[in-house]
C-alpha positions as CSV (number, residue, x, y, z in Angstrom):
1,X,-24.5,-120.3,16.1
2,X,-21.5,-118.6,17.4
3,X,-22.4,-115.3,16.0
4,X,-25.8,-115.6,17.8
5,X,-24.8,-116.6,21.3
6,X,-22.1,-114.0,21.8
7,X,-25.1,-111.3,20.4
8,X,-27.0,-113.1,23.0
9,X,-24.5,-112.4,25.7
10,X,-24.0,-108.6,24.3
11,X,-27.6,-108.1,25.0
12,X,-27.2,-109.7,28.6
13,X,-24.0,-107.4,29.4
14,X,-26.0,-104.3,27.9
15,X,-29.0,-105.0,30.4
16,X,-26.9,-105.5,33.1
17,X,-25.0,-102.4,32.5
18,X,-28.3,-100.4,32.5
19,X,-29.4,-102.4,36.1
20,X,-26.4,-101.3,37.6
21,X,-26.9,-97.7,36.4
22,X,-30.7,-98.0,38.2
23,X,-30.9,-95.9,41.4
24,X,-31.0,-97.9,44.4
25,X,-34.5,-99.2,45.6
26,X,-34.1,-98.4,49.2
27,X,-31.8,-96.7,51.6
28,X,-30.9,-95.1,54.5
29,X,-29.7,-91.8,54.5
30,X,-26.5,-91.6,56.6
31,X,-26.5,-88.3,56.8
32,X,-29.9,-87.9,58.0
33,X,-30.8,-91.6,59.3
34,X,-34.4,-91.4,57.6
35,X,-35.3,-94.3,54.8
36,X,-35.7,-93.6,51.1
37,X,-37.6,-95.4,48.9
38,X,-37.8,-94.9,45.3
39,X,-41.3,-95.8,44.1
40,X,-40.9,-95.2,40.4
41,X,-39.9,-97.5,37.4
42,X,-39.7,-95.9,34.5
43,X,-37.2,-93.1,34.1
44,X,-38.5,-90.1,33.9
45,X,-41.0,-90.6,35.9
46,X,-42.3,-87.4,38.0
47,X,-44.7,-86.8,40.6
48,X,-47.4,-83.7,40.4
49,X,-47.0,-79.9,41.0
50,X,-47.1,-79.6,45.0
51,X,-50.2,-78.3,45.1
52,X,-52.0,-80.9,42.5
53,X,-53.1,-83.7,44.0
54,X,-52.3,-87.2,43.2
55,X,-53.2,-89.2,46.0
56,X,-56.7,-91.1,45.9
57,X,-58.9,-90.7,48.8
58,X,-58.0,-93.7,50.8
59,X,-54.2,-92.8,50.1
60,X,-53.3,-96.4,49.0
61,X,-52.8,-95.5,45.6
62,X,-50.7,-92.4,43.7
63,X,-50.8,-90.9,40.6
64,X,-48.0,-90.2,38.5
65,X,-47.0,-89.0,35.2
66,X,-44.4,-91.4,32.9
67,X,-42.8,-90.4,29.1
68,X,-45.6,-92.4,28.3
69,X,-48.8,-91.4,30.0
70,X,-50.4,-91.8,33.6
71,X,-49.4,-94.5,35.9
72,X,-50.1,-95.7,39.6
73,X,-48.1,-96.9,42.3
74,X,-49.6,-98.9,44.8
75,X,-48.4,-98.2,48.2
76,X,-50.0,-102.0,49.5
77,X,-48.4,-103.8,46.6
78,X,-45.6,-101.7,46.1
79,X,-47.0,-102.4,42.1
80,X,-47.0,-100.0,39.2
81,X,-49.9,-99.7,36.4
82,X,-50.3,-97.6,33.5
83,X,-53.8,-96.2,33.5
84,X,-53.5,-93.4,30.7
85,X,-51.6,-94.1,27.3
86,X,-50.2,-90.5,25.5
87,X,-49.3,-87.5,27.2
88,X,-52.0,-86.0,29.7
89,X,-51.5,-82.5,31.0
90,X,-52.9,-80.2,34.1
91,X,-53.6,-83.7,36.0
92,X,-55.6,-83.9,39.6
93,X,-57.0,-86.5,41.4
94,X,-60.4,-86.1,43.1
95,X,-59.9,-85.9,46.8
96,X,-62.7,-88.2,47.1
97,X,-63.3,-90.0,44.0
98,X,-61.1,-93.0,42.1
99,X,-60.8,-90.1,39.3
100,X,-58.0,-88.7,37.8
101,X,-58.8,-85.5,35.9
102,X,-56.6,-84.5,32.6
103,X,-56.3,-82.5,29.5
104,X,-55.0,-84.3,26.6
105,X,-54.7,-81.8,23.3
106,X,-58.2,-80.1,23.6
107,X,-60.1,-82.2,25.3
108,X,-61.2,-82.9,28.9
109,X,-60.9,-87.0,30.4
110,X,-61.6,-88.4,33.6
111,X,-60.4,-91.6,34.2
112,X,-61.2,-94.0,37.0
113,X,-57.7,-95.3,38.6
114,X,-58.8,-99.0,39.2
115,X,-61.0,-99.8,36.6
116,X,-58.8,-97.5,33.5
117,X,-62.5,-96.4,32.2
118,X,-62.5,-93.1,31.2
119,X,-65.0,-90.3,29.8
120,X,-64.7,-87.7,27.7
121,X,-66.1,-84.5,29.8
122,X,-65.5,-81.6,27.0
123,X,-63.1,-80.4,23.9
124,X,-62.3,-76.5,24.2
125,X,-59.0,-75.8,22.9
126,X,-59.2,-72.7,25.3
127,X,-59.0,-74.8,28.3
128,X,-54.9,-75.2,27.5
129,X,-54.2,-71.4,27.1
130,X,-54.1,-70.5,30.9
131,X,-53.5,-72.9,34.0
132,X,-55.6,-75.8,35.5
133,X,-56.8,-78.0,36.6
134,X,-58.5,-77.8,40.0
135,X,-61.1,-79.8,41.2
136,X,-63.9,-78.4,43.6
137,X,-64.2,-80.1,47.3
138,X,-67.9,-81.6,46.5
139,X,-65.7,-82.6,42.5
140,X,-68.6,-81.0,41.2
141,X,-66.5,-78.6,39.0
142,X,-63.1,-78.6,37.9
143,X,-61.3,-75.1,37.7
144,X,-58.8,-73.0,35.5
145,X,-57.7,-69.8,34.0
146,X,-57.9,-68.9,30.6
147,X,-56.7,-66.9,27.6
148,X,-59.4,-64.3,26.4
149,X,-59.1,-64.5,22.7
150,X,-55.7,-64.7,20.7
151,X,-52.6,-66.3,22.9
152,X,-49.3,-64.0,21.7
153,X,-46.4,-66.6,19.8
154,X,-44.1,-66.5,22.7
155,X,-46.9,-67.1,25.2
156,X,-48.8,-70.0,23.3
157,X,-48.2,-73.3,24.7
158,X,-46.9,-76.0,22.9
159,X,-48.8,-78.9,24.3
160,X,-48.2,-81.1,27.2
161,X,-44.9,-80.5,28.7
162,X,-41.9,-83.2,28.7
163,X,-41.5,-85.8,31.4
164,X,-38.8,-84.0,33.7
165,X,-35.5,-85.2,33.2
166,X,-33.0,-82.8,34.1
167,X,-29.4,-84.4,34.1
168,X,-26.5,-82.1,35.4
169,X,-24.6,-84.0,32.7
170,X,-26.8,-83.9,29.8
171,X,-26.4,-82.3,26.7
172,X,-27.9,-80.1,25.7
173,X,-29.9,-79.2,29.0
174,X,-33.1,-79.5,29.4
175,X,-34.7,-76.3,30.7
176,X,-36.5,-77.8,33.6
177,X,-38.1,-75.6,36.2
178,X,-36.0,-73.1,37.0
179,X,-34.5,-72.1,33.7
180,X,-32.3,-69.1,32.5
181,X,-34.5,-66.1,31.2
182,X,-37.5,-67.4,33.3
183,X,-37.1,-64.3,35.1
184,X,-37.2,-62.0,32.2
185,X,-40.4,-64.6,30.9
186,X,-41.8,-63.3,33.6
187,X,-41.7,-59.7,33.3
188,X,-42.5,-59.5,29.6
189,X,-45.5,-61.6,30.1
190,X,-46.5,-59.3,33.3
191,X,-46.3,-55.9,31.1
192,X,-47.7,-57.9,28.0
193,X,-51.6,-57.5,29.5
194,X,-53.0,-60.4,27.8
195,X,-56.8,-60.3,28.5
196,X,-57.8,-63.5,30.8
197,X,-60.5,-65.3,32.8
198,X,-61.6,-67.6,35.7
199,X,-63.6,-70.9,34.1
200,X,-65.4,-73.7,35.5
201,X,-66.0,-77.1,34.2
202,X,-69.2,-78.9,34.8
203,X,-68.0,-82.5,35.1
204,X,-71.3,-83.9,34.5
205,X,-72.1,-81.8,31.8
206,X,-68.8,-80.6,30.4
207,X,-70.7,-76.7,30.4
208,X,-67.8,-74.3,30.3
209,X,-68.4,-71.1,32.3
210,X,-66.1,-68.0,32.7
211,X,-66.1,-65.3,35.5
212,X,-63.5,-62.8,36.1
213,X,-62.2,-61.1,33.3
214,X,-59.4,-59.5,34.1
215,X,-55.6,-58.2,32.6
216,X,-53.8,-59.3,35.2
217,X,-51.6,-63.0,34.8
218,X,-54.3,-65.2,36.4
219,X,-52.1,-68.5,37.4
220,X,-51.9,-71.1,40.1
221,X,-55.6,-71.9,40.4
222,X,-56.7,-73.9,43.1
223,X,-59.8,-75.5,45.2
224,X,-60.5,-75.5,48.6
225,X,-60.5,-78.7,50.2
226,X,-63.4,-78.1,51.9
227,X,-65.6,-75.2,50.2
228,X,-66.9,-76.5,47.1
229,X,-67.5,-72.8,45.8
230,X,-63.8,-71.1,47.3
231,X,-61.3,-70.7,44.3
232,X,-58.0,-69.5,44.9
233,X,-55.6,-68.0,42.2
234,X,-52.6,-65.7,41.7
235,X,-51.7,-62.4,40.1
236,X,-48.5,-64.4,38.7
237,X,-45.3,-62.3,37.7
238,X,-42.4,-61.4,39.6
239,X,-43.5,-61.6,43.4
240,X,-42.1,-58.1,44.1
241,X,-44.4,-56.4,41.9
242,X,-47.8,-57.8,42.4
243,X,-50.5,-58.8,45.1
244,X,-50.1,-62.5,44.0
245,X,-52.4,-64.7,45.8
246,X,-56.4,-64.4,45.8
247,X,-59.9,-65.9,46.4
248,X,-63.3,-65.6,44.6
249,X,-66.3,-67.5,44.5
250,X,-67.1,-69.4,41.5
251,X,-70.3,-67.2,40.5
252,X,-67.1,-64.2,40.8
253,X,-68.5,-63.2,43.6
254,X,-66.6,-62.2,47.2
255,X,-63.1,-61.3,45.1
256,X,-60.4,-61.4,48.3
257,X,-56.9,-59.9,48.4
258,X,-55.0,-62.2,50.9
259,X,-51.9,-60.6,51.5
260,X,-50.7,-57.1,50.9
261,X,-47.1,-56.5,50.8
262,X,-46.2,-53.7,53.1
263,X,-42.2,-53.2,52.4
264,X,-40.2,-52.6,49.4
265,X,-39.3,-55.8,48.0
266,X,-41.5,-58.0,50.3
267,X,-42.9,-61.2,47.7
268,X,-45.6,-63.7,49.1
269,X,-46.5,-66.6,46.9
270,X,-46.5,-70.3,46.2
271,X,-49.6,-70.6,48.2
272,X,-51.6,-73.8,48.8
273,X,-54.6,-74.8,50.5
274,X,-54.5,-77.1,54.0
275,X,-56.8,-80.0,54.1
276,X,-58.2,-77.8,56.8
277,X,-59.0,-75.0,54.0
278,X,-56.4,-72.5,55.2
279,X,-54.4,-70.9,53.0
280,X,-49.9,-71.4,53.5
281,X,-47.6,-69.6,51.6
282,X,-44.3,-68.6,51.6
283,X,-43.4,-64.8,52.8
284,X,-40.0,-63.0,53.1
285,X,-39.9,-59.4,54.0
286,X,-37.7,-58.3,52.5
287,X,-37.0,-61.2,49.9
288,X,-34.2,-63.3,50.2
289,X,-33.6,-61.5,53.7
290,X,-36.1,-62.8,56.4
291,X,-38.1,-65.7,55.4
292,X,-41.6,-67.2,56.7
293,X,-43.9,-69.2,56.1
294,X,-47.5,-67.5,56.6
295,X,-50.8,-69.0,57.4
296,X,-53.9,-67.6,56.9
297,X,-57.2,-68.6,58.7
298,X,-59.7,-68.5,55.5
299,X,-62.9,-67.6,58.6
300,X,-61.4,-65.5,60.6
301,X,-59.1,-63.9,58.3
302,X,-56.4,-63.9,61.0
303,X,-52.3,-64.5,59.4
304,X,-50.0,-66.7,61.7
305,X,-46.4,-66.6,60.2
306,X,-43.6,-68.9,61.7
307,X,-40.3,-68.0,61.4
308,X,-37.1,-69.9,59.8
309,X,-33.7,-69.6,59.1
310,X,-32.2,-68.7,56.0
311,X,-30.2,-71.6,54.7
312,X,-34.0,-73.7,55.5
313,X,-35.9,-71.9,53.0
314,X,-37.4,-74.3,50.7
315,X,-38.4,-73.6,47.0
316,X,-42.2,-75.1,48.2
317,X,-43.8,-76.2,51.8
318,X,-46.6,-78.8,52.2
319,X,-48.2,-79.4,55.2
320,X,-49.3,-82.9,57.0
321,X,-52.9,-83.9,56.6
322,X,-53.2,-83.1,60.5
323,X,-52.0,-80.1,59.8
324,X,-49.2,-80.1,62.7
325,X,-46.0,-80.8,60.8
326,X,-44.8,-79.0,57.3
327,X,-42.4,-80.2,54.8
328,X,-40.3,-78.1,52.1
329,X,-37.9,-79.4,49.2
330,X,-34.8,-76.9,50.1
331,X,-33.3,-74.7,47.4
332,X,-30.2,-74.8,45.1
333,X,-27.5,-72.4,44.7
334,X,-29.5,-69.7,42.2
335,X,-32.7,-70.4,44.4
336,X,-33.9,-67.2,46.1
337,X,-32.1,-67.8,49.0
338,X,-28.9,-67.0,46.9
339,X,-26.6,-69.2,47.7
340,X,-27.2,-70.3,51.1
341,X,-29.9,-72.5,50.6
342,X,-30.3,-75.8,52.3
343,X,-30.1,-78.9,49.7
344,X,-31.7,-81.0,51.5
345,X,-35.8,-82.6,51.7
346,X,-36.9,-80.9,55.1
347,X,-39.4,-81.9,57.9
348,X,-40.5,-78.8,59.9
349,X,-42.5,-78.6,63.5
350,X,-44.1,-75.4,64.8
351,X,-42.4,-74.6,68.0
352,X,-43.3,-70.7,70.1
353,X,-43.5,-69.2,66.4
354,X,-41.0,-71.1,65.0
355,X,-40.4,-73.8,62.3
356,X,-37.7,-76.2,63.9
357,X,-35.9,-78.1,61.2
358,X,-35.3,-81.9,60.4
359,X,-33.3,-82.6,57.7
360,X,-34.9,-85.7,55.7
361,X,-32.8,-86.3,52.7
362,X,-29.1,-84.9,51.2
363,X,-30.1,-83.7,48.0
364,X,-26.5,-81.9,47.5
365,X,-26.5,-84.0,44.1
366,X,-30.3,-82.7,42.7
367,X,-29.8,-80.1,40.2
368,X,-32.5,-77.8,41.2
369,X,-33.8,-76.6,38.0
370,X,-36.3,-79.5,38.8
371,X,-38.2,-78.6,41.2
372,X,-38.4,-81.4,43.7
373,X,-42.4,-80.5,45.0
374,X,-42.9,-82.4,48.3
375,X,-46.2,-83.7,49.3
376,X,-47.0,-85.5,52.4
377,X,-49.2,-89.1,52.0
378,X,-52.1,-89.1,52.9
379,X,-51.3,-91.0,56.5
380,X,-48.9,-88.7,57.4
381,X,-46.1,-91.1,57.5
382,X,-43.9,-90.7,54.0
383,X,-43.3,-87.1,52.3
384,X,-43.0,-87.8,48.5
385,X,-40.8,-86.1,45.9
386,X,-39.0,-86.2,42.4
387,X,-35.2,-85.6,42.1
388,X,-33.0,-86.4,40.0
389,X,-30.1,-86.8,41.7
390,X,-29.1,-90.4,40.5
391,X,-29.7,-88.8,36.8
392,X,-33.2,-89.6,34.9
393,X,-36.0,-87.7,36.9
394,X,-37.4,-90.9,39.5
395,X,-40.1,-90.4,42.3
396,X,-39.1,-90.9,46.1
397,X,-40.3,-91.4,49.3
398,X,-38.6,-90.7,52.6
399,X,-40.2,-91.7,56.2
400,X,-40.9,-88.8,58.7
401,X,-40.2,-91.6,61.5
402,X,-36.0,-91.5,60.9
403,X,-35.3,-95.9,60.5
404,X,-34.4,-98.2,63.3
């Protein structure tokens, strides 16, 4: 009996131990005086690529991905359910549907968030050799690029990548994001040539179709928000030696070159799509000298760029659903900026050609090799990230409105 009640009160000091090592639920930040929330359980937990949705149409639920599949958070209830079991990759959420889009090995699923029933669309072990998924404005189609034929042994993907989880004190260390070599990735897979292509998916039918065959990385394909047809994608490599970002039409017609660098060393890229359908991205000319961030009107074809200041540069922007305020995650200390970059979560407002900065959140102790990817909710009201600054990667929210 004795043996068993002082196991029993090993287990209850163990747990407690691990309590007290949870991050903190809620706080101010008093260097900032805006509230963070964390809304994530498990660690581990990450939100989406800051350009991949995750939010469903009403904005009271988001989607996020856990070590042990797909998982909502319900802003309302503040309450967490597991909607996909395994691994999913390349996840979106319909902008208007209760769907969550998602490759898992091979195949194709949707899944509806509330009720967990889910569909097989189509198998194509093709689908995982380029980048997706995007899902068309009418969520007609979803979108990706593709490998043309054999994928070269360095390039081939492994499967559905690891739950972040960057620790500055783990061992060994995870790559993460930003990892060493990326750079030189980057240029061998540039000069490598590998034949690609554009692709749709019919989600009703699961008919694959491909358009644009090209040489060129094709990467970072996107949607428009409010052309069902508009595709956006990048020339991907490193940003000083290609014309990155692009639009076509899905039947590969009306290919668009958005921005053309005019200087030595000038890079464009990270672009993403407004929920107005403009096209934001992140420009410095020359790079890591004078930073912007540039908007371009998709109709009119006319580029607004607002101005910032160095140590403000963020690693991504997002911009509000109203489109008047922008947000951007900062940068560490080997982030482009190098070494005056701003750790911090960042709220920006456009003022005479300018983004004036807010800081949101100290993120001095987030080991930027993890990205943090901010994305605004869908009222406006929160801006969403991952960090892992208490350790174990965790999903946050801080308040625009600072508390009080």
């Amino acid at each position: 009996m004795k043996r068993i009640f002082f196991t029993f009160l090993l287990i209850i000091l163990i747990a407690a131990i691990f309590r007290a090592q949870d991050p903190p639920r809620e706080w101010v930040d008093p260097d900032t005086g805006h509230r963070v929330v964390r809304l994530s359980d498990e660690p581990g937990s990450s939100s989406f690529y800051f350009h991949q949705n995750g939010y469903t149409a009403s904005g009271d639920k988001l989607v996020f991905s856990t070590r042990s599949g797909l998982s909502t958070y319900d802003f309302k209830t503040k309450k967490i359910e597991q909607i996909v079991e395994g691994r999913a990759g390349d996840v979106i959420v319909g902008r208007k549907s209760r769907k969550v889009f998602y490759l898992k090995g091979d195949t194709v699923y949707e899944t509806d968030i509330d009720t967990k029933a889910t569909r097989e669309i189509t198998k194509d072990a093709r689908l995982r050799s380029g980048s997706g998924f995007a899902v068309n404005a009418d969520e007609t189609l979803l979108g990706g690029s593709m490998v043309a034929g054999d994928v070269p042994k360095e390039f081939r993907p492994s499967g559905p990548p690891p739950a972040p989880s960057v620790q500055p004190q783990a061992s060994p260390t995870p790559r993460g994001d930003n990892y060493p070599g990326k750079g030189e990735m980057m240029e061998r897979r540039l000069a490598a040539k590998i034949p690609m292509a554009l692709y749709t998916v019919n989600i009703k039918s699961g008919e694959v179709k491909t358009f644009h065959p090209a040489t060129d990385w094709l990467n970072h394909v996107q949607f428009s928000p409010t052309d069902p047809t508009l595709m956006m994608f990048c020339h991907e490599g490193p940003w000083h030696k290609v014309d990155r970002i692009w639009t076509i039409r899905t039947d590969g017609s009306d290919l668009k070159k958005i921005h053309t660098r005019t200087m030595d060393m000038e890079i464009a890229g990270h672009e993403f799509f407004g929920r107005d359908g403009n096209i934001y991205y992140d420009l410095q000319t020359p790079k890591s000298k004078v930073f912007w961030l540039a908007e371009y009107n998709v109709k009119t074809g006319k580029m607004t760029k607002y101005s910032l200041e160095k140590h403000e540069w963020s690693v991504h922007y997002n911009v509000s659903p109203d489109g008047k305020l922008f947000a951007g995650d900062g940068g560490g200390p080997n982030s482009v900026a190098r070494g005056d970059n701003g750790q911090w979560i960042y709220l920006f407002r456009p003022e005479n050609g300018k983004l004036k900065a807010e800081k949101l959140v100290n993120m001095a102790k987030h080991d930027y090799r993890l990205e943090p990817n901010v994305t605004f909710t869908p009222d406006g009201k929160w801006i969403v990230f991952r960090s892992n600054m208490f350790g174990p990667t965790q999903i946050y929210a801080v308040e625009v409105k600072k508390a009080g």
